[in-house]
DSSP file (Angstrom, degrees, kcal/mol; ACC not computed):
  #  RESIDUE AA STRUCTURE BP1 BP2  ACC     N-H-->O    O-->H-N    N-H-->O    O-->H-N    TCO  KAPPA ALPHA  PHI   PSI    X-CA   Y-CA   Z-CA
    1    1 A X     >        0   0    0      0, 0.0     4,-2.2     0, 0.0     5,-0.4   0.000 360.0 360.0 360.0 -69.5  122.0  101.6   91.1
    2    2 A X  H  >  +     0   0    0      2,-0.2     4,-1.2     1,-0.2     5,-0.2   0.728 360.0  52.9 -29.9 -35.0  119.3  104.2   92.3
    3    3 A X  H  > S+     0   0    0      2,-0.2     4,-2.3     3,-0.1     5,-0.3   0.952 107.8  53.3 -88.6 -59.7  116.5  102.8   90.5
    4    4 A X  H  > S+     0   0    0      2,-0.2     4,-3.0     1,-0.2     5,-0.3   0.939 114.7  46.1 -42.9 -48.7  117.4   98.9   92.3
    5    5 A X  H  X S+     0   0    0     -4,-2.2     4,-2.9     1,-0.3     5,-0.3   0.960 112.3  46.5 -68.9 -41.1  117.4  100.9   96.1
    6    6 A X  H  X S+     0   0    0     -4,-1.2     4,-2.6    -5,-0.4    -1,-0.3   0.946 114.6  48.4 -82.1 -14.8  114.4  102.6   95.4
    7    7 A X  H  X S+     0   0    0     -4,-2.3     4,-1.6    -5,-0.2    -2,-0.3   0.957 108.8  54.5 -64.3 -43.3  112.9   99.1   94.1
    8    8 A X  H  X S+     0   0    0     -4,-3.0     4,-3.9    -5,-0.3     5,-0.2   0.972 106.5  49.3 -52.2 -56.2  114.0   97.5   97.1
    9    9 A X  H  X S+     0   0    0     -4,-2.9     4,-2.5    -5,-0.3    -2,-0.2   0.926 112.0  50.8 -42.8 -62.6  112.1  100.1   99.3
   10   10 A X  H  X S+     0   0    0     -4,-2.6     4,-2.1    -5,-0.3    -1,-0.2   0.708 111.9  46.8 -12.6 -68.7  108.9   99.5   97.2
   11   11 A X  H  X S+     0   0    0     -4,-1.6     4,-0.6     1,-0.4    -1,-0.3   0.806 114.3  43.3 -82.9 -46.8  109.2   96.0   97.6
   12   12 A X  H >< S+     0   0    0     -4,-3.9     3,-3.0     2,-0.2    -1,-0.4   0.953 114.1  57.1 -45.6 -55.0  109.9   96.2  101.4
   13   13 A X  H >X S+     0   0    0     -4,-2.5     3,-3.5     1,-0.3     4,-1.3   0.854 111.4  43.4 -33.2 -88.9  106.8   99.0  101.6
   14   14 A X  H 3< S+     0   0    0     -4,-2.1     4,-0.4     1,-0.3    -1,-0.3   0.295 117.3  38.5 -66.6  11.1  104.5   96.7  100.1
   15   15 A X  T << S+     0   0    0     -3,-3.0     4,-0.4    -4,-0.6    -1,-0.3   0.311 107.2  62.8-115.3  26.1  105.2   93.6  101.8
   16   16 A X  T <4 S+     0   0    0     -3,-3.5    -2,-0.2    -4,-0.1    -3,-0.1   0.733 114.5  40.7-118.7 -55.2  105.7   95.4  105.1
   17   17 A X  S >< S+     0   0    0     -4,-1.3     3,-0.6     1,-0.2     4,-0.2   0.797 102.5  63.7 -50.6 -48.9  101.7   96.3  104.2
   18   18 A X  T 3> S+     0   0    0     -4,-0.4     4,-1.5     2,-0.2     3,-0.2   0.745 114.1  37.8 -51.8 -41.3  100.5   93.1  103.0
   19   19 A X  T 34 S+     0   0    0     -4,-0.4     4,-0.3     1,-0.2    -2,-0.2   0.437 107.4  50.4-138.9  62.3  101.3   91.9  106.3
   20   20 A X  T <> S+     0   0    0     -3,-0.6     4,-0.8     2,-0.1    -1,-0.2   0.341 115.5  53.8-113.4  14.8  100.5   94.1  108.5
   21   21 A X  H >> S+     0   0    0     -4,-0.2     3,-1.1    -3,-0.2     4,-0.6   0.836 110.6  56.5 -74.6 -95.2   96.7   93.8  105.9
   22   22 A X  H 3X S+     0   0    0     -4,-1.5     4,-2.7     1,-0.3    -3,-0.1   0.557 107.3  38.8 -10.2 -57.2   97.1   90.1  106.8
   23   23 A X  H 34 S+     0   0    0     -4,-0.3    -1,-0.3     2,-0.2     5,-0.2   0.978 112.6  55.7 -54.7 -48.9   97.1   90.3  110.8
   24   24 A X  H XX S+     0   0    0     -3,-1.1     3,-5.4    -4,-0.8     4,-1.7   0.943 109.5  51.2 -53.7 -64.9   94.5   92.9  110.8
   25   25 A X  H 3X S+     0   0    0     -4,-0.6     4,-1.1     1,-0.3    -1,-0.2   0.704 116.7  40.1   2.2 -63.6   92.5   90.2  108.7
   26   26 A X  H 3< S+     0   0    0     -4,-2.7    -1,-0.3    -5,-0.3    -2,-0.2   0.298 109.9  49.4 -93.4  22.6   93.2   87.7  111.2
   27   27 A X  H <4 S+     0   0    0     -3,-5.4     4,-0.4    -4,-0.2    -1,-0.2   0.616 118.1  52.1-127.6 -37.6   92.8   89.7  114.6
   28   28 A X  H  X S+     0   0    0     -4,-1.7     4,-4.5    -5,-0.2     5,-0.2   0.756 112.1  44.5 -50.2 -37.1   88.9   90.8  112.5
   29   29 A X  H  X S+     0   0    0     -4,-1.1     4,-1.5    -5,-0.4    -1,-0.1   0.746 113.9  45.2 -98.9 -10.7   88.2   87.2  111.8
   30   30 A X  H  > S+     0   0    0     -5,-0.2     4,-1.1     2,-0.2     5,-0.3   0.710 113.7  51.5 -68.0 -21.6   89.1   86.1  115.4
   31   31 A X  H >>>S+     0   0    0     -4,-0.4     4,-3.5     2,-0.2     3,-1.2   0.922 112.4  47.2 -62.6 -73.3   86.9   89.3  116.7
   32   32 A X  H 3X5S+     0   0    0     -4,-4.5     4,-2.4     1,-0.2     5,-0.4   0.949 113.2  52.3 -53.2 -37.1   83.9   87.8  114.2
   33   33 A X  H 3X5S+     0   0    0     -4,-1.5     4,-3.8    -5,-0.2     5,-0.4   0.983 109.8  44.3 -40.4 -41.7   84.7   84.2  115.9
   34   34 A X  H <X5S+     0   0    0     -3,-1.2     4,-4.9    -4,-1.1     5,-0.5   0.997 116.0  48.1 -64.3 -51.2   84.4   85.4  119.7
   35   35 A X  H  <5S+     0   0    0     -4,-3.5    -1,-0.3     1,-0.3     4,-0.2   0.613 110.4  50.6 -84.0  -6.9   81.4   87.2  119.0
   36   36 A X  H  X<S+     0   0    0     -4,-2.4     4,-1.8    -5,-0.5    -1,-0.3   0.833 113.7  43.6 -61.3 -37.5   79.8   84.3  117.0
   37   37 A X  H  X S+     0   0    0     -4,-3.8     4,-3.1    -5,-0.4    -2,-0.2   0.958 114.8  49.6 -84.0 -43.4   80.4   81.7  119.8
   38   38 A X  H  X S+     0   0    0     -4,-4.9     4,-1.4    -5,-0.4    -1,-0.2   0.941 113.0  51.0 -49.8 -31.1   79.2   84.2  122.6
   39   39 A X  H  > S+     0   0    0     -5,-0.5     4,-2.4    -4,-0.2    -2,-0.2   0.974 112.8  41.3 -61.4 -55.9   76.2   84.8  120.4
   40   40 A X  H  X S+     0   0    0     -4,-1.8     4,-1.9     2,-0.2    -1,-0.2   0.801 111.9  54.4 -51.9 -41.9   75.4   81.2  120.0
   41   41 A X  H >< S+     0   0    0     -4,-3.1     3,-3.1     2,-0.2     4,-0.3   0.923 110.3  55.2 -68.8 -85.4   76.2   80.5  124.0
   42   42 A X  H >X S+     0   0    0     -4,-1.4     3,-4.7     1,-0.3     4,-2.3   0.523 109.6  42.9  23.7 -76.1   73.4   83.5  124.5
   43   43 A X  H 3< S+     0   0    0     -4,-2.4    -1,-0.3     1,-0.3     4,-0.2   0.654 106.6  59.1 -73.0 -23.7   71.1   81.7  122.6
   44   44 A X  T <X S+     0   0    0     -3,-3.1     4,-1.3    -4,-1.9    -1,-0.3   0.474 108.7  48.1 -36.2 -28.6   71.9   78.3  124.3
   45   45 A X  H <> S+     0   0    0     -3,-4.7     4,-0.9    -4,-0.3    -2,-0.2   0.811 111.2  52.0 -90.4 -36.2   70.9   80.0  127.8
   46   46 A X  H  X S+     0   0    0     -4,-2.3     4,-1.6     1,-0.2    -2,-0.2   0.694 107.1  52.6 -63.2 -26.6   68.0   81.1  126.2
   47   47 A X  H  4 S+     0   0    0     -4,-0.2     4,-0.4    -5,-0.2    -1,-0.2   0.991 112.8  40.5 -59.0 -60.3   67.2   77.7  125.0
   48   48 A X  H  < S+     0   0    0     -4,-1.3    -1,-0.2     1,-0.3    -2,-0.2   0.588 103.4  67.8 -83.8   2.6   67.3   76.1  128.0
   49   49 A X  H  < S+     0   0    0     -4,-0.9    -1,-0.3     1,-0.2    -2,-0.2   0.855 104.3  52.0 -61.0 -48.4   65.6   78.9  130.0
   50   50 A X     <        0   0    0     -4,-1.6    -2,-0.2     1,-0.3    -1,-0.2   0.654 360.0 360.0 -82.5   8.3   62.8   77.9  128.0
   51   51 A X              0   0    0     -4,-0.4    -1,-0.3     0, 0.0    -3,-0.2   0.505 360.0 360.0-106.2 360.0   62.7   74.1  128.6
């Protein structure tokens, strides 16, 4: 009986982790988005500064 509850905990622990892993993931690869497309707009201003 003990050994299932503390298996249940595990199991919660570690999917409680997996996705709080998962968001950060996706709140990192939104970050590297922004700061791609601002990078790119940059280099757009720059373009047409020079034409």
């Amino acid at each position: 009986m003990l050994h299932d509850e503390m298996e249940n905990i595990f199991k919660d622990e570690l999917i409680q982790r997996v996705e709080v892993a998962v968001e950060n993931k996706a709140v990192t690869m939104q970050t590297v988005e922004a700061k791609k497309n601002s990078y790119f707009q940059g280099l757009k201003k720059m373009v047409n500064l020079l034409q």
